[in-house]
C-alpha positions in Angstrom: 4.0 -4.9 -50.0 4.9 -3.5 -53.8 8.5 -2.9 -52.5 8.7 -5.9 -50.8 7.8 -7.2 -54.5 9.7 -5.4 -56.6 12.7 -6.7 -53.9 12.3 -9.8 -55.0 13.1 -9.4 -58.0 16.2 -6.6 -57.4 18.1 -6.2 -54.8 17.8 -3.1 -52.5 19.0 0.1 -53.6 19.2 3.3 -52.1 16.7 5.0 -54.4 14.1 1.5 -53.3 14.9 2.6 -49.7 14.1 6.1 -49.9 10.7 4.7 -51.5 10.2 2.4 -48.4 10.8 5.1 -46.1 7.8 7.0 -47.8 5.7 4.0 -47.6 6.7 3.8 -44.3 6.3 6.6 -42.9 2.4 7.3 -44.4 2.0 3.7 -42.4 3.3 4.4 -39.6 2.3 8.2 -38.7 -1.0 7.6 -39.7 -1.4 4.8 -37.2 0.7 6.4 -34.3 -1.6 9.3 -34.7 -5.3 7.6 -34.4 -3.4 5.3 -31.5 -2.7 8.8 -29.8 -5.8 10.0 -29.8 -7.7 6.9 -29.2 -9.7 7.2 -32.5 -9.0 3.2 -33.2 -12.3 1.8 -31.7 -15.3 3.3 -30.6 -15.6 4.2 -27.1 -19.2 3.1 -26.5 -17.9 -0.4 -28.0 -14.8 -0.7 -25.1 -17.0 0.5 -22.8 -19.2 -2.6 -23.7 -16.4 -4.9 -24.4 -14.3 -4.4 -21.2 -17.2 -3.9 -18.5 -16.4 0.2 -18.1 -12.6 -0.2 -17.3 -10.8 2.3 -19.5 -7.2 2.1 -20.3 -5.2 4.7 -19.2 -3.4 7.9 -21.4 -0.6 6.3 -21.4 -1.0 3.6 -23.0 -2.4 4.7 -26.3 1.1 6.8 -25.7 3.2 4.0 -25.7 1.3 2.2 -28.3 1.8 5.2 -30.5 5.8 5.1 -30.1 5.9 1.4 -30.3 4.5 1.5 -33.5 7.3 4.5 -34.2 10.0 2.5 -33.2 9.0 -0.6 -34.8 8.7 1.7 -38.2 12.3 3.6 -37.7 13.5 -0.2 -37.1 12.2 -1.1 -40.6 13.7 2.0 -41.9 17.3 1.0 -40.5 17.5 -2.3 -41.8 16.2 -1.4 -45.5 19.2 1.6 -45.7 21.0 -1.8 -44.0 20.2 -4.0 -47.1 20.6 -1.5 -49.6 24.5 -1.0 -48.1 25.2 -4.8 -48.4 
């Protein structure tokens, strides 16, 4: 968000890319992490919500490295921008 700010105002650089890659990655790891090991909710609350079904370990898995790939995707087009 405070890149994405200070963007507005400048154009990309490599040095503001580098900084983005930092934010980036404390997002995204953080959140691929708690996806893996299926800390996000409560399981006494899904257990609740969805009638006993639980989702299988692989999907947590895939959650966990779309949310990877969506961040490396961000990372590519910032070092994209700051190119141009």
């Amino acid at each position: 968000m405070t890149l994405d700010t200070i963007r507005a105002v400048r154009v990309w650089t490599r040095s503001l890319a580098a900084w983005s890659i930092a934010a980036e990655q404390a997002f995204a790891l953080s959140l691929a992490w708690v996806l893996h090991r299926q800390e996000l909710f409560d399981p006494a609350f899904l257990s609740d919500a969805n009638g006993g079904w639980q989702a299988p370990q692989f999907s947590y898995t895939l959650a966990a490295m779309k949310v990877l790939a969506a961040s490396a995707g961000e990372v590519v087009k910032r070092f994209r921008e700051a190119r141009d």
